[in-house]
C-alpha positions, 0 to 999 in steps of 0.5 A, spaced: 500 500 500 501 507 498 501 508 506 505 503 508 510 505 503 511 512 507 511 508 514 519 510 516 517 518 515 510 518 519 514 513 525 519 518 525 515 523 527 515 527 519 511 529 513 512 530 506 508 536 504 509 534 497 505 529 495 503 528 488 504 522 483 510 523 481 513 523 488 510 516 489 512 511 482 510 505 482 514 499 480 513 493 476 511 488 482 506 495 484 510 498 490 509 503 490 515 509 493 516 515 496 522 519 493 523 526 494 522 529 502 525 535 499 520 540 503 519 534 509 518 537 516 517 535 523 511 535 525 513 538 531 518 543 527 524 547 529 524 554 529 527 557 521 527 552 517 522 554 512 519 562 514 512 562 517 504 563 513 510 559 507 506 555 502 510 549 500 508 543 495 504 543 489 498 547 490 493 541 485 495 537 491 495 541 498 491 540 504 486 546 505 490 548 511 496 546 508 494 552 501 493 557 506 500 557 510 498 554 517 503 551 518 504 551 525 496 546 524 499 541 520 500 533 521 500 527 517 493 528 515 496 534 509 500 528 506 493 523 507 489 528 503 495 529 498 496 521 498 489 521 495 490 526 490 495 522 488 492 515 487 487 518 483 491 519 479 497 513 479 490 509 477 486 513 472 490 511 465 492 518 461 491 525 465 485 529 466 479 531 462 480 537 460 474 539 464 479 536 469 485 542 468 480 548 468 476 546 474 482 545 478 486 551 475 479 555 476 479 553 484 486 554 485 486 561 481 482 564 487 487 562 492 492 566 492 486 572 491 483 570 497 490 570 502 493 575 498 485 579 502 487 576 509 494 579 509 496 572 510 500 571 503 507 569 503 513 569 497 514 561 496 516 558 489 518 551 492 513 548 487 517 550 481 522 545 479 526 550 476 528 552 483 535 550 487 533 556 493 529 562 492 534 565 498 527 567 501 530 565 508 537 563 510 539 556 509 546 556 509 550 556 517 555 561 517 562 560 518 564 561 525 567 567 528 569 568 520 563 571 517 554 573 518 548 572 514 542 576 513 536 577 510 535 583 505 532 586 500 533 582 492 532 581 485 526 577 487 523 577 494 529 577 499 535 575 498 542 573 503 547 577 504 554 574 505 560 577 509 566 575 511 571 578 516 578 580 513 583 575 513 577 569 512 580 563 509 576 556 508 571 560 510 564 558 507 556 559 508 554 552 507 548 547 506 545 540 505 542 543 498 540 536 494 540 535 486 535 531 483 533 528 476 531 535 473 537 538 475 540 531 470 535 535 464 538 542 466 545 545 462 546 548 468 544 554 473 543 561 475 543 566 480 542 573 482 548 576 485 550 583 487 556 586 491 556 592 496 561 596 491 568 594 491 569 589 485 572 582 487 570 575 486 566 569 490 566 563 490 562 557 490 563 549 492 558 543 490 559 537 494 558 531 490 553 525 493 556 527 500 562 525 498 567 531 501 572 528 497 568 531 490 567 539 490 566 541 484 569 550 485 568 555 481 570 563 482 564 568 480 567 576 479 562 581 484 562 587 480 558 594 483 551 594 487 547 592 481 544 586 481 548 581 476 546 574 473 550 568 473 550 563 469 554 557 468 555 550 464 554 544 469 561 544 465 564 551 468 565 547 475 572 544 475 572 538 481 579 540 485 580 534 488 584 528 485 581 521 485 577 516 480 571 520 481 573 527 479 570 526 473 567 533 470 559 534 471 555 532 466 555 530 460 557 523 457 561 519 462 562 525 467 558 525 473 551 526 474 549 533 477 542 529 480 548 527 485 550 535 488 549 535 495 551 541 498 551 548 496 556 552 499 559 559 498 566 562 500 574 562 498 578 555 500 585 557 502 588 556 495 585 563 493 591 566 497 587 573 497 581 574 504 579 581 504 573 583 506 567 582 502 560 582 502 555 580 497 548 578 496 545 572 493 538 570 489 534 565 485 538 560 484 535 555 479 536 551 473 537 553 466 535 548 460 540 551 456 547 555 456 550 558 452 558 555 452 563 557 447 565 549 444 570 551 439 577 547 440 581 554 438 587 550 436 592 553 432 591 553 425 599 554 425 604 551 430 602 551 438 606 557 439 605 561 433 602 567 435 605 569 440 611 568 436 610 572 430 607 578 435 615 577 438 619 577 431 614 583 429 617 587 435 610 589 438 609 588 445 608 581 449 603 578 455 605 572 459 600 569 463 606 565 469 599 559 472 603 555 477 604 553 484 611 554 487 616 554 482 613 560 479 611 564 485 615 570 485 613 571 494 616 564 495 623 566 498 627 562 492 624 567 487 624 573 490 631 575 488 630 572 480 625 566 478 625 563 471 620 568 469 624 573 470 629 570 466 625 568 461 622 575 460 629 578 460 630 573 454 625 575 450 626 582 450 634 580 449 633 576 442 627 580 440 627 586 442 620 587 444 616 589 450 614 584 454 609 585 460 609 579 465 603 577 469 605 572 475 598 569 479 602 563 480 600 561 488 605 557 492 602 550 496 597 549 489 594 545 484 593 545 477 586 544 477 586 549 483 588 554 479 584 554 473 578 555 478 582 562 479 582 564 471 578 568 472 581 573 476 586 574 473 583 575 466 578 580 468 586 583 469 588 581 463 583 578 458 587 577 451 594 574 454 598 572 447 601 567 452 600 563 458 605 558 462 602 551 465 607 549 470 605 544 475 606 538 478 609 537 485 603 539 490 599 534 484 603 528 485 603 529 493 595 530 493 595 523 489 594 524 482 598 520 477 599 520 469 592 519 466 588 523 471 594 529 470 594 528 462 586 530 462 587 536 467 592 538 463 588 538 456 582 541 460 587 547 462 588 548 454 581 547 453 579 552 459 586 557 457 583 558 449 575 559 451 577 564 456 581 568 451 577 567 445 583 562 442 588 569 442 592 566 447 597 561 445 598 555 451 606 553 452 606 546 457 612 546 462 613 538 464 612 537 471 619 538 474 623 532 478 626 534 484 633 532 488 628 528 493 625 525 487 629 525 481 624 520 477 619 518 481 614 523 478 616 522 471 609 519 469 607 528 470 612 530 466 610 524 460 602 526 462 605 533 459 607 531 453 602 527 452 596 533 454 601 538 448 601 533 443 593 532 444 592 539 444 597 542 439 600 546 445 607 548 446 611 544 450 618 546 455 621 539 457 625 542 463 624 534 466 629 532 460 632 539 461 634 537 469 636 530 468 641 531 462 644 538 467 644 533 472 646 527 470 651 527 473 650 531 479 644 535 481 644 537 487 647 544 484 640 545 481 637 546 488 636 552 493 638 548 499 630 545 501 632 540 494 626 542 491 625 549 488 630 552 483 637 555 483 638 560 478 645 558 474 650 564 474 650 567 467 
């Protein structure tokens, strides 16, 4: 029986408020299930959980009680009511009469109409599967001592303003947000933000099928106190940790977007940057579709061609250096002179050009980490001619080995080209060995040269380069942790 099926949420002192006959498939032995408790509450409730006079569920399927938000009266009986709704229809084959859509549609028409007399209507789209989070009431706790949450006024009804004191690092808002099949029909999502003045960037976090090992990052730019919408390809998301499931989201052997679990918001420690910043969020909901660059934009000539004939030319130059430590110019190893300053200074020798260097390299990170953090600095620089990839080190420590770092590296080169509209061309620095590990991450640097060829990308082999330099000894290669680079008197 139907009632039986929802035995475990009615002993365990819940009702659904949701309802209808697309929440209680049958299966091929007619069993019946109840599959979505999205909306479901205690019936003795908890003070914040859904605001008080909301009306939540499908109003065809509502209680009358339920339909005039008192929720403070409701008890199982709501679902009993709806419960009958939807038998009817699961046992009547096709759906209503025509007669049957316009008297339904008649009599519910007049209620909001009624509610809205008595004062006593409430903003509330939870009936609407388009919807991820109205952001009507604060969903998302704070991170402690790190940040505040506040109802304000949105794009929509209210909306939630975020706030994270100076210096809030790894410091999210979060929530047990969950996904379900309409989010596998969606291209992706979109959402209303708007900022307190100064420009910035946010960031937000999906958990995947409450596994905290996949996140899913992405960083979104804060632009003034207009409202702005976001939106984003379930493809955009980039998913930072190592591991058989980082797989990207959606799409043909990726991961299914239905599996979302938590949707949080805030900077992990990779950001290397933690001022102040507030901003304010609203509608977030699916998009059937996104419009997304998907053109290769590889070279028609050699990887580096562009940026070549811009140098022999004489006409100025901009590099983009993405990296972790190697390339980092606060590491105390590159402080005084790193390579990108060598290869700046030779560029500048043999072709006599300007070159204008941009480092956002951030010690301590990985490759996919970065590519979180694009845009950040293409809104600095958004047609670079060249950009460096040079990772490798943090990535092996954190467990990802060669055909896990190739897709990495082709997904970089993918990401580089759509973000600058294909006029940046890509050049791949090998994963470098070290002198405590001379070989043993050989497959990162053979995961390079594999990524290079796959994408018509330029390639530096500097692991061929170290091994032949110090065939014979290679501790003169290193600063004293054995790691990061020495610079070679000229």
């Amino acid at each position: 029986m139907p009632g039986k099926g929802k035995g475990s949420g009615k002993e365990s002192g819940q009702i659904t408020r949701h309802i209808n006959h697309y929440r209680f498939p049958i299966d091929a032995d007619d069993r019946p299930h109840v599959t979505d408790f999205g909306l479901a509450r205690r019936i003795a409730p908890r003070p914040g959980l859904t605001r008080s006079g909301a009306i939540v569920g499908t109003p065809s399927y509502m209680a009358p009680e339920q339909a005039a938000g008192r929720g403070g009266e409701l008890t199982e009986v709501v679902d009993v009511y709806s419960l009958g709704t939807g038998i009817r229809r699961n046992g009547v084959p096709g759906l209503p009469s025509e007669a049957e859509r316009k008297g339904d549609m008649m009599s519910w028409r007049l209620i909001p109409l009624l509610l809205l007399a008595s004062g006593s209507i409430a903003l509330a789209r939870a009936d609407d599967p388009g919807v991820i989070a109205t952001m009507d009431a604060i969903r998302f706790g704070p991170p402690k001592g790190k940040g505040e949450a506040e109802l304000v006024e949105g794009k929509l009804g209210k909306a939630v303003r975020f706030r994270w004191d100076p210096g809030a690092r790894s410091a999210f808002f979060t929530s047990n947000l969950q996904g379900n099949p309409d989010w596998d029909r969606a291209a992706g999502f979109s959402f209303w933000v708007k900022g307190d003045g100064p420009t910035g960037f946010g960031g937000l976090q999906f958990i995947y099928d409450d596994d905290y090992a996949v996140r899913y990052d992405l960083a979104f730019p804060v632009q003034g106190t207009e409202w702005t919408k976001v939106t984003v390809a379930w493809g955009d998301l980039i998913p930072v940790h190592p591991g058989p499931r980082a797989l990207p989201l959606g799409g043909p052997g990726g991961n299914p977007p239905a599996k979302l679990s938590g949707l949080w918001f805030g900077k992990w420690w990779y950001w290397g940057d933690y001022p102040a910043l507030a901003f304010a969020v609203d509608d977030i909901r699916l998009e059937p579709r996104v419009d997304r660059d998907k053109a290769e934009h590889k070279p028609d000539g050699p990887p580096l061609g562009q940026v070549l004939a811009k140098h022999r030319a004489g006409q100025p130059v901009t590099v983009v250096t993405m990296g972790d430590s190697l390339t980092d110019k606060r590491h105390w190893s590159n402080r005084e002179v790193g390579w990108v300053d060598l290869l700046r200074d030779r560029l500048k020798a043999i072709g006599g050009s300007e070159v204008t260097v941009v480092n956002p390299a951030i010690g301590g990170t990985q490759l996919r980490q970065n590519l979180v953090l694009i845009p950040r600095w293409l809104d600095q620089t958004p047609e670079p001619d060249l950009v460096t990839v040079f990772f490798g080190g943090n990535d092996w420590d954190a467990g990802i080995r060669g055909e896990e770092f190739r897709r990495a590296c082709d997904d970089a080169v993918d990401r580089i080209r759509r973000a600058t509209g294909g006029k940046a061309d890509v050049l791949i620095l090998t994963a470098n060995p070290s002198a405590v590990r001379w070989s043993e991450t050989g497959e990162l640097a053979e995961a390079c040269r594999a990524a290079a060829g796959d994408r018509s990308a330029g390639l530096a082999d500097t692991e061929a380069a170290f091994h032949a330099a110090g065939k014979l000894d290679r501790a003169p290669l290193f600063v004293d942790d054995r790691v990061h680079l020495i610079r070679f008197p000229e």
